[in-house]
C-alpha positions as CSV (number, residue, x, y, z in Angstrom):
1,X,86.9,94.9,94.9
2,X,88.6,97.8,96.6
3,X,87.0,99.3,99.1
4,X,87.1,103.3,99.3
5,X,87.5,102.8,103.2
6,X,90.4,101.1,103.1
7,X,92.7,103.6,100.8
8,X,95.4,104.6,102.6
9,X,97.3,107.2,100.3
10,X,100.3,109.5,101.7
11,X,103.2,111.4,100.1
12,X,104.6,114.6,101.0
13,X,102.1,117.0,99.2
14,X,98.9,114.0,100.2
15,X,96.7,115.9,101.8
16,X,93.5,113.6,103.0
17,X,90.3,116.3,102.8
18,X,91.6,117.5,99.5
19,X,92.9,114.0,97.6
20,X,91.0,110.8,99.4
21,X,88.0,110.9,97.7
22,X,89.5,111.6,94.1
23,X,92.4,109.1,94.2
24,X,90.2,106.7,95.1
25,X,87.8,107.1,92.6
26,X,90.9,107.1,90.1
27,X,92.2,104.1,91.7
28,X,88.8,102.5,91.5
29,X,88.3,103.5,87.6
30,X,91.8,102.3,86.4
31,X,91.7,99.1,88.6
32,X,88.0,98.0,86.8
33,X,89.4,99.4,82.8
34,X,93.0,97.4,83.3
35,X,91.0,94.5,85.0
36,X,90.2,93.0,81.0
37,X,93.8,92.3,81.1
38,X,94.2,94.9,77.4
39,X,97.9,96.4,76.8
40,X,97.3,100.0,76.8
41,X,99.2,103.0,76.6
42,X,98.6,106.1,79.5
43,X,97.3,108.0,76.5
44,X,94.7,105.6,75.5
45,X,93.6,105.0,79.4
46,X,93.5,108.6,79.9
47,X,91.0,108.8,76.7
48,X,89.0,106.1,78.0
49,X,88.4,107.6,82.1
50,X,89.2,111.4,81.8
51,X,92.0,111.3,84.1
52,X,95.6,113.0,83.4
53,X,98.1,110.1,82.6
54,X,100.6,111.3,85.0
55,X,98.0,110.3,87.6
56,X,97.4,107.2,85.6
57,X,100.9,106.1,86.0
58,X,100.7,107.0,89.8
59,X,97.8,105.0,89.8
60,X,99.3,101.9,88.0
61,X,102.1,102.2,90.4
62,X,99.1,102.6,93.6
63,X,98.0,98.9,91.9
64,X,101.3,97.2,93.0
65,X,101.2,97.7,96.2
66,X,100.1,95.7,98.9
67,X,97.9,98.0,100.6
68,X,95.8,98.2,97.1
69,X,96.2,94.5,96.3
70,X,99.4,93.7,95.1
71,X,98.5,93.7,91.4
72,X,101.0,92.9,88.7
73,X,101.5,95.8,86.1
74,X,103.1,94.6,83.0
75,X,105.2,97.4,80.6
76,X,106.4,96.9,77.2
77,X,107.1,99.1,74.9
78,X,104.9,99.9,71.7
79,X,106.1,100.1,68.4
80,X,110.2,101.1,68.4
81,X,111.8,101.1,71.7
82,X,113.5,104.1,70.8
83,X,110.2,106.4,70.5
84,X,109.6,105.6,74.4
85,X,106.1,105.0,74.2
86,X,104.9,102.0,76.4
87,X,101.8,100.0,77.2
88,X,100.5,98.9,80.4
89,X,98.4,95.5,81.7
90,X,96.9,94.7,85.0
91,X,97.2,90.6,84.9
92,X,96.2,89.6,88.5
93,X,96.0,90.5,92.0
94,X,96.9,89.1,95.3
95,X,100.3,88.0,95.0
């Protein structure tokens, strides 16, 4: 399990007393929902947790990392390729 503690977020607009404590919590909520394994689309995660998808997708990308455990994030598209609307999986951890 991830421990708030150990989030180390940055960027250029990152700003610690502002962001930690709700980019963990996202981290934390998306890492739990994607944990079943389920294809899902940002849409459908953002329905399920409340969250915007475009920090769903930053989150999904947080997930790779090593620093937040090196998670494998699957994408395929839904439906025809051509709509570009994809789906997302969280398979495992610690690579």
């Amino acid at each position: 399990m991830l421990h708030q503690l150990a989030f180390k977020f940055d960027g250029k607009t990152f700003e610690a007393k502002h962001d930690a404590v709700r980019l963990g919590a996202q981290l934390q909520s998306v890492r739990l929902l994607m944990s079943d394994g389920r294809w899902r689309t940002l849409d459908e995660i953002g329905e399920a947790l409340g969250f915007p998808t475009a920090s769903i997708s930053a989150r999904l990308r947080d997930l790779r990392k090593a620093r937040f455990g090196s998670h494998t994030v699957d994408r395929r598209a839904r439906g025809d390729r051509g709509r570009g609307l994809f789906e997302y999986r969280v398979t495992s951890g610690g690579k």
